[in-house]
C-alpha positions in Angstrom: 0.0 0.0 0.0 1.1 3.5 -1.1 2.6 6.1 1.7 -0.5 8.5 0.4 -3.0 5.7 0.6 -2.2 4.6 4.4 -2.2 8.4 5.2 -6.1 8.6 3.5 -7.2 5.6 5.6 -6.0 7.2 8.7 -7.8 10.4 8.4 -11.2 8.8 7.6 -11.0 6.3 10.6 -10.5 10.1 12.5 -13.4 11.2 10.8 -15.7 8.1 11.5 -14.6 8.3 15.1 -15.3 11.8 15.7 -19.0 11.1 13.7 -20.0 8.0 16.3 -18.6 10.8 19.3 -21.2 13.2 18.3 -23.9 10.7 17.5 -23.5 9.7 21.4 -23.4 13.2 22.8 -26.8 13.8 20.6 -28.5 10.9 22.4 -27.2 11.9 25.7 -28.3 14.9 25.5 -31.9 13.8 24.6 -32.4 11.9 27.4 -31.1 14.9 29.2 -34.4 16.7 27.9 -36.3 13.8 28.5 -35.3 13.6 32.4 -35.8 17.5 33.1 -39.2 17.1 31.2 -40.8 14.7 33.6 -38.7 16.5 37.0 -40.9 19.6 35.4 -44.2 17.9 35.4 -43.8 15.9 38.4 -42.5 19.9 40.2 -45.9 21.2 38.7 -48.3 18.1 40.1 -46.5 18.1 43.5 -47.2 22.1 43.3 -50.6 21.8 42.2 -51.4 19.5 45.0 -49.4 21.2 47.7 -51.8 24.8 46.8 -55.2 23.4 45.9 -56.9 23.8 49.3 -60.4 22.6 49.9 -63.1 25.3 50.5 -67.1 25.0 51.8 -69.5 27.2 49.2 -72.5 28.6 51.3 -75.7 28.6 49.4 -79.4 30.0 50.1 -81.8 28.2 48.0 -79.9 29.0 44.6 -77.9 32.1 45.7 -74.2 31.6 46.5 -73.7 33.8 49.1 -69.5 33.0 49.1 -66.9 30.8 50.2 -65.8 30.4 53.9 -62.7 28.3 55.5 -65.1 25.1 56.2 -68.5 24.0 57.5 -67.6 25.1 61.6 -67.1 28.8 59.8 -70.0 28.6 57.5 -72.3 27.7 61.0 -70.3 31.0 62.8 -71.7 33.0 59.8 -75.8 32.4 59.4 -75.4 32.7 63.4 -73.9 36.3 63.2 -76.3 36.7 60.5 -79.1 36.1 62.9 -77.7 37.9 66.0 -77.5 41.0 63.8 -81.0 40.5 62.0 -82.6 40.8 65.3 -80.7 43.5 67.2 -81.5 45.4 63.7 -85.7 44.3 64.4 -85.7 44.6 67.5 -87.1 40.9 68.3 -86.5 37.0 67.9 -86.3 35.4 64.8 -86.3 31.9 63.4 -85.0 30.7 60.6 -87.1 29.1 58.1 -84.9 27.4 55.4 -81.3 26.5 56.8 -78.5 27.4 54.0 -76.7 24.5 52.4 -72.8 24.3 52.0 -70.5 22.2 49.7 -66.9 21.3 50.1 -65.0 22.8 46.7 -61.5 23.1 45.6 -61.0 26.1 43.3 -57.8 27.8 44.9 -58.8 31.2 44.9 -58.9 31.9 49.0 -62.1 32.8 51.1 -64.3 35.6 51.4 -64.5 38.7 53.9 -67.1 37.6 57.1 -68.9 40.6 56.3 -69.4 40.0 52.7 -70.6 36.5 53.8 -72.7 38.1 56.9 -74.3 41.2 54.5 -75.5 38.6 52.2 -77.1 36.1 54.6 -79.0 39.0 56.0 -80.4 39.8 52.4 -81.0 36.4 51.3 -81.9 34.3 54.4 -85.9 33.5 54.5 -87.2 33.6 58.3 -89.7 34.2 60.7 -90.0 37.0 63.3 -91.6 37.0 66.6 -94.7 39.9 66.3 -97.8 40.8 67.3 -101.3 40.8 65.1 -104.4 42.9 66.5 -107.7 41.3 65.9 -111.0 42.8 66.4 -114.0 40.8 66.4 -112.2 37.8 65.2 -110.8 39.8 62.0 -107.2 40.5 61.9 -106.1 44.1 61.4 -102.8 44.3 61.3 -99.2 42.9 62.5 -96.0 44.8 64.0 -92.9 43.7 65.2 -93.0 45.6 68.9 -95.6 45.4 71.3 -94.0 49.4 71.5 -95.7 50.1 68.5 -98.4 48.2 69.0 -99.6 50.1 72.5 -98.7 53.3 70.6 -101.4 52.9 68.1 -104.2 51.8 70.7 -102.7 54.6 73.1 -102.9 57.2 70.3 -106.8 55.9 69.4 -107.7 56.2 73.3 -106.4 59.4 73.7 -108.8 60.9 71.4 -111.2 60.4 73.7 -109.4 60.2 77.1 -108.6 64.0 78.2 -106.2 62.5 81.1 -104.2 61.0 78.0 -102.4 58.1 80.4 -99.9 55.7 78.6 -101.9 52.1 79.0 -100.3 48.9 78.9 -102.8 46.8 76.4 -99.7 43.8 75.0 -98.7 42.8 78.9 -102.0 43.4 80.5 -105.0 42.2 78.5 -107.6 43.1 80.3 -107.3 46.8 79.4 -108.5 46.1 76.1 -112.4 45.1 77.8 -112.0 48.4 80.1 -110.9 51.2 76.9 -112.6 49.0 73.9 -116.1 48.4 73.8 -115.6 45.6 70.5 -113.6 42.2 71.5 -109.7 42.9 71.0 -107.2 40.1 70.9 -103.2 40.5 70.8 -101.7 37.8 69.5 -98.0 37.0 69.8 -96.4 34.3 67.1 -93.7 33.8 64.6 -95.0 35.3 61.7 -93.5 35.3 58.5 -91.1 38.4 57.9 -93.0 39.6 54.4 -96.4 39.6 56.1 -95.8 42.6 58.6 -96.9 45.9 58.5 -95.8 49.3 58.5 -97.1 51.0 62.0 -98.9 54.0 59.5 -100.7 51.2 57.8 -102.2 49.8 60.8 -102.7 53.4 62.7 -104.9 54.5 59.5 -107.0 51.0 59.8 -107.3 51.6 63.5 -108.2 55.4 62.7 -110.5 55.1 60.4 -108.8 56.9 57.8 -109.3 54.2 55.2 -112.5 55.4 53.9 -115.7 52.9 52.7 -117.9 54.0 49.9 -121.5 53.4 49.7 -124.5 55.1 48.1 -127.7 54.5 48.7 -130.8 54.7 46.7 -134.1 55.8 48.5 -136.9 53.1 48.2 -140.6 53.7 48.7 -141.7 53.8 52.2 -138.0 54.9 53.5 -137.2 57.5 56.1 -133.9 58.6 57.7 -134.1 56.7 60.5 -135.0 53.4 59.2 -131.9 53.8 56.8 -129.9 54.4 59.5 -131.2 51.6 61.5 -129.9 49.4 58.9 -126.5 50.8 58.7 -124.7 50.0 62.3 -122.0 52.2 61.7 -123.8 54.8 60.5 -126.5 57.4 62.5 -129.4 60.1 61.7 -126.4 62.7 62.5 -123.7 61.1 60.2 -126.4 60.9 57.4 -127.1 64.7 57.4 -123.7 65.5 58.2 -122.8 63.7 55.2 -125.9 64.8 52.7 -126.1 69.0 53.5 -127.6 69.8 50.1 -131.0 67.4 50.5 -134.1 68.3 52.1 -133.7 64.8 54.0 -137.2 66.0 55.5 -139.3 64.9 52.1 -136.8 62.4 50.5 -137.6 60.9 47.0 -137.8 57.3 45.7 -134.4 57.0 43.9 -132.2 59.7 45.6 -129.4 59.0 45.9 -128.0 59.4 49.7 -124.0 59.5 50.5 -123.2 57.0 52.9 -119.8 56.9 52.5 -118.1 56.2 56.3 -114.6 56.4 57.5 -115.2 54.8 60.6 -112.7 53.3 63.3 -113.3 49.6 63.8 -112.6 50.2 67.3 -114.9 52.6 70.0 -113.6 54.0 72.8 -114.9 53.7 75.8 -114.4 56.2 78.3 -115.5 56.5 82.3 -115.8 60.0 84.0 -117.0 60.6 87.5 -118.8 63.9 87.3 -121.3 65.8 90.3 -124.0 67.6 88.8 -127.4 68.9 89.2 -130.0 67.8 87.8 -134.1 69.2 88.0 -136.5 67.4 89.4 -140.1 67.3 87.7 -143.3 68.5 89.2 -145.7 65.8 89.6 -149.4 67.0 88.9 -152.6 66.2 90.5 -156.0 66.0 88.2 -159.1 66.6 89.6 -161.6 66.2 88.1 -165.0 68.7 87.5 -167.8 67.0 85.6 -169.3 69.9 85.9 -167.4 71.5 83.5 -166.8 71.0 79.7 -163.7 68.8 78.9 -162.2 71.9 77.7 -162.2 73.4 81.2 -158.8 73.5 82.9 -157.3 75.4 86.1 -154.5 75.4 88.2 -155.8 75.7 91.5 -152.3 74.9 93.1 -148.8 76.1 91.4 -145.9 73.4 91.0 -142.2 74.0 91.1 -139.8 71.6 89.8 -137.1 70.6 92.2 -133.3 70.6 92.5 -130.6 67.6 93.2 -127.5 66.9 92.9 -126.3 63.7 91.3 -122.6 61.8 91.9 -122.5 59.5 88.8 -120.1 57.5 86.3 -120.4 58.9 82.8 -120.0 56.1 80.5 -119.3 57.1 76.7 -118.8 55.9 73.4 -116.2 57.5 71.4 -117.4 60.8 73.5 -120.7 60.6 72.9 -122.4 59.6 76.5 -124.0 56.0 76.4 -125.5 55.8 79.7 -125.1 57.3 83.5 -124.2 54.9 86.5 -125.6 56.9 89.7 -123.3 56.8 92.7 -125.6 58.9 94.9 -128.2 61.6 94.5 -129.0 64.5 97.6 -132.0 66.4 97.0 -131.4 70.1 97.4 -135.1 71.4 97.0 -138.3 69.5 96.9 -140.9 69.2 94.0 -144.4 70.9 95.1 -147.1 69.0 93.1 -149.6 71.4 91.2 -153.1 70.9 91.2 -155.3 70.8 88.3 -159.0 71.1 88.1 -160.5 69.4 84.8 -163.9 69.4 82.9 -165.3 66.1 82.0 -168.1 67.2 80.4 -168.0 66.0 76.6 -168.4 68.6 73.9 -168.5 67.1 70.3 -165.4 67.9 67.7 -167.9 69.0 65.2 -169.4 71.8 67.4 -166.2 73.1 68.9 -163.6 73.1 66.1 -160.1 73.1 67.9 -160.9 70.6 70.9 -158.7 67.5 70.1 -158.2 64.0 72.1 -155.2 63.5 73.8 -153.0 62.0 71.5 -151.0 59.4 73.7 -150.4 58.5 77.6 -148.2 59.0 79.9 -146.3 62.2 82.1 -146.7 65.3 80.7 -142.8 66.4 81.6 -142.6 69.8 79.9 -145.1 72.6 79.3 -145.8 75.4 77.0 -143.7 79.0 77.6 -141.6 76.8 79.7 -137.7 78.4 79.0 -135.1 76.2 77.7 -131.7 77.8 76.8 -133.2 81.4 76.2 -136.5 79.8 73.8 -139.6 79.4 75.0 -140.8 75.8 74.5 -143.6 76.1 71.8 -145.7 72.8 72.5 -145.8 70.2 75.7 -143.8 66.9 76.0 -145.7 62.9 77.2 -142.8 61.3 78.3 -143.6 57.4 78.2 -141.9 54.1 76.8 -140.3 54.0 73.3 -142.9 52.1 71.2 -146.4 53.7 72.8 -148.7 54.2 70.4 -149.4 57.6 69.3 -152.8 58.9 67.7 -154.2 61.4 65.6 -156.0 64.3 68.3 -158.9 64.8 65.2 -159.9 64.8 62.0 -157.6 65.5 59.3 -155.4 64.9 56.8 -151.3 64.5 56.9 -149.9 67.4 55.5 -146.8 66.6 56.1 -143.9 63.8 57.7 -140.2 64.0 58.1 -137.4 64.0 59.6 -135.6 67.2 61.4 -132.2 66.0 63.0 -131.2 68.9 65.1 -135.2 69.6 66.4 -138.2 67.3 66.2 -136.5 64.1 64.5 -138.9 62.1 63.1 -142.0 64.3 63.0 -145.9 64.3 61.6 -148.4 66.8 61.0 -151.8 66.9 60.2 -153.9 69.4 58.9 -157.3 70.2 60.8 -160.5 72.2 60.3 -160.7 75.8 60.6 -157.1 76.3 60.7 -155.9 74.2 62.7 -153.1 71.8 62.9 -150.9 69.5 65.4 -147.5 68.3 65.2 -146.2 65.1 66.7 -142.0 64.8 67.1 -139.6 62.6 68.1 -141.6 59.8 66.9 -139.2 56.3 66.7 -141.9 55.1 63.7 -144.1 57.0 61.1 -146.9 54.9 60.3 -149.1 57.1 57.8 -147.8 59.2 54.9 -148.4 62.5 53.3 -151.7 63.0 51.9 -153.3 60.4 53.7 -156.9 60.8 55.9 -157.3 59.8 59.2 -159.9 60.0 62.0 -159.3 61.3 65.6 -157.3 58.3 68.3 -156.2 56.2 64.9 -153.0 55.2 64.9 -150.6 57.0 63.7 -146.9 56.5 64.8 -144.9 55.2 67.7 -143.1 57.5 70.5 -139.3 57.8 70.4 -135.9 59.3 71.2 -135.3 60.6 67.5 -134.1 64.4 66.9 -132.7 67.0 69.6 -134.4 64.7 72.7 -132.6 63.5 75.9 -135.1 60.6 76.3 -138.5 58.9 74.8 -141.4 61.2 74.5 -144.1 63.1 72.6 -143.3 66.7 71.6 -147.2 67.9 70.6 -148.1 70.9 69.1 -151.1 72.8 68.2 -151.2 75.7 66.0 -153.5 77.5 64.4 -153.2 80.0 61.0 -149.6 79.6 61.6 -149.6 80.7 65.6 -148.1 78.2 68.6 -150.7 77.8 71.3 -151.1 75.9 74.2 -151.8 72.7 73.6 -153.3 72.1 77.3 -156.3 74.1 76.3 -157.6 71.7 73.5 -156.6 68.2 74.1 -158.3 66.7 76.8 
């Protein structure tokens, strides 16, 4: 073999040698990669699982409320929740659905307490311990404090009560039968928190301010009182009060009367000793003259009323007085009984024109010219039983019926011969109409209470061409 030849062999033996050295530093270098590839992904699982902490999520219904450290903290926070719910009201709660909570991994921490606690409050459903006023079995409203609950019976009472003392009616029940004349119940319950009422809601149902609507269309036969008989929250007062611009003395089939109310569901009743005086009535003694015609009358002996004074309980209704319970009475001056000579002797209607029967029985308690706050009383007052019959005194014709609240109430007045007429008030039933005839001692009406009256009686009068005169001197 040639010099050159050997020298050729020699340098591509180098030359192979250094190839295979680089093929091995290549491979080594890939499983170099290899190994720092799986150290990196084993680094970044051990990391992951060293980080990814488990959290509870605390749930209303379907609202996440937010993520706390575990169950224990998750309990801490709907009981804060609940501690600050009912310092806020003022009263006990109880929770009515319990939140739910699930343990989570997302790795993104917890949130603030009072992020959690704010929305608890907003989304928690619950209960709360109140108070619901019913009158006469019907709820009318429910509040949260047996404060506010006094304040609007207190405030109701007081319109009435001059003394204006602050009564207990949540602890002490039996205040409600001594202010309230209807049957009031407090209740206290869990109740739920949507279903209570604002304390100006309840004061304006207790109040009356809530007004009821109701007209009502005159049917044949109707007077004032009978429509107000079958209204109980409504009387003869509140129907004129409410109706100034009709003649409610002649009303019309098919007017149309306002009955509209705005009542309080509740009266209040009030108790006030008082010492007054009071008059006593003469008493009268008849005797009797046959003699004499019927017309014939004298007063042989004058009477004086009397004087007492009275110690009673005034008992009203919403300020308007219901009845007197007498404590004692001391008489200060004695009744003297006057004496009064009558004819018997009869004298017929037809010859005499203005002699009239006497139209009902009982104590005559008033007479003519008598003075009663600076007016001379223009007729004579029967007091007797509400229901006694009352008849026509003669012959006539009924010229006219009605009703006069703030004088005779429920009146009737018939239209005699020769210019006469008589006039019967306070009558609690009208039994004839207008236009209608009727003959002396029929029937014509019942006695009452109605009008400008402090008790049952007959108001009479007799007047003639328009003039007021004694009734005394033609009844008999």
């Amino acid at each position: 073999m040639s010099k050159q030849h050997k020298v050729k062999s020699l340098i591509e033996v180098q030359r192979e040698t250094i190839r295979r050295g680089n093929q091995k530093k290549a491979e080594i270098k890939v499983v170099l990669y290899i190994a720092l590839g799986i150290l990196v992904t084993v680094a970044g699982i051990i990391f992951s699982l060293q980080s990814g902490k488990k959290e509870c999520l605390l749930k209303v219904k379907d609202v996440e409320i937010g993520y706390v450290k575990n169950n224990n903290v998750a309990m801490e926070m709907i009981e804060k929740a609940k501690e600050q719910l009912e310092l806020e009201l003022g009263t006990k709660i109880n929770i009515t659905e319990q939140p739910s909570y699930e343990i989570v991994t997302r790795g993104k921490g917890i949130d603030k307490d009072e992020t959690i606690i704010k929305a608890l409050k907003e989304n928690l459903g619950y209960d709360v311990n109140a108070y619901t006023i019913t009158i006469n079995s019907k709820p009318f409203g429910t509040l949260i404090s047996a404060n506010d609950i006094n304040q609007v019976l207190n405030d109701l009472k007081n319109k009435f009560d001059d003394k204006k003392e602050k009564v207990d009616f949540v602890s002490d029940s039996s205040n409600l039968k001594l202010w309230f004349k209807e049957e009031v119940v407090i209740s206290n319950k869990f109740i739920d928190k949507n279903k209570i009422d604002e304390i100006k809601t309840v004061a304006t149902k207790l109040s009356g301010s809530a007004e009821n609507t109701e007209v009502y269309v005159v049917k044949e036969g109707d007077t004032i009182s009978e429509i107000a008989s079958k209204h109980d929250d409504i009387g003869l007062k509140d129907i004129v009060n409410m109706n100034p611009e009709i003649n409610l003395d002649k009303l019309r089939i098919g007017q149309k009367l306002n009955l509209s109310t705005s009542k309080s569901p509740l009266s209040v009743i009030t108790k006030e000793n008082k010492t007054y005086e009071e008059v006593i009535p003469k008493t009268q003694e008849i005797s009797k003259e046959d003699s004499k015609p019927s017309t014939y009358k004298k007063v042989v002996k004058e009477g004086k009323e009397g004087k007492k004074t009275v110690t009673a309980n005034i008992i009203k209704i919403n300020g308007v007085e219901e009845k007197k319970e007498v404590i004692s009475q001391q008489v200060l001056v004695k009744p003297i009984t006057e004496v009064l000579v009558v004819g018997t002797k009869k004298i017929s209607e037809r010859s005499t024109p203005g002699v009239y029967a006497m139209p009902t029985v009982g104590r005559i308690t008033s007479r003519f010219g008598e003075q009663r706050d600076g007016h001379s009383h223009q007729g004579i007052d029967i007091a007797n039983d509400t229901g006694t019959s009352i008849y026509a005194a003669g012959n006539g014709t009924i010229s006219e019926t009605g009703y006069d609240a703030g004088g005779y109430g429920n009146y009737i007045k018939i239209k005699h011969s020769n210019g006469f007429e008589t006039l019967y008030g306070h009558l609690s039933k009208i039994k004839v109409s207008e236009g209608q005839k009727v003959t002396k001692e029929s029937k014509i009406g019942l006695m009452g209470n109605t009008g400008r009256s402090t008790g049952s009686h007959l108001h009479l009068e007799v007047i003639k061409n328009g003039t007021k005169l004694n009734p005394l001197n033609y009844v008999k």
